[in-house]
N, C-alpha and C positions, 0 to 999 in steps of 0.2 A: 781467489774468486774475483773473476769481473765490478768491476764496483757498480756498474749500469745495473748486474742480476741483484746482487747487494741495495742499490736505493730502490728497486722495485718492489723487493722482500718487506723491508722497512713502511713502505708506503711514499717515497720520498719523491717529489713532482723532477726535480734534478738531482742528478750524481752529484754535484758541487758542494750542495746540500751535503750527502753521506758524505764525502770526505772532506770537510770542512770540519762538522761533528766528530769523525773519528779517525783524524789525522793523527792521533797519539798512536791509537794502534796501528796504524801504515810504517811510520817510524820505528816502532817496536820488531814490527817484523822485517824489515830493514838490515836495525844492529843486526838479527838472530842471520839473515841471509850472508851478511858481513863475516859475522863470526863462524858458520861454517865454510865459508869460502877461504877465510884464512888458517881453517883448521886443516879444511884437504892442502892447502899450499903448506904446510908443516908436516905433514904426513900422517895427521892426527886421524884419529876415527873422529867422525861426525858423530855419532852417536852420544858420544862422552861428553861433548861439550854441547850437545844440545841438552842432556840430560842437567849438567850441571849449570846450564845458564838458568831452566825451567826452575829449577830451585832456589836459584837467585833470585829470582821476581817474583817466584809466587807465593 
């Protein structure tokens, strides 16, 4: 999601603002982008390791 739609939702006067505050989870979803990009370069299903990273963290 756009982060501009994201700090308007929030109330937030700048985006810098929301991603400043929620830089952990921009990161977060990052690794998981990471991880399935090098899952299809292995030939893996995507699927599996999105399931098993979500149980990792949650």
């Amino acid at each position: 999601m756009p982060v501009h739609v994201v700090a308007e939702r929030l109330g937030h006067a700048d985006p810098a603002i929301t991603l400043r505050v929620y830089a952990h989870v921009i990161r977060q979803h990052a690794d998981e982008a990471a991880n399935t990009f090098a899952a299809a370069g292995d030939g893996n299903d995507q699927t599996d390791i999105s399931e098993s990273h979500r149980g990792a963290t949650e």
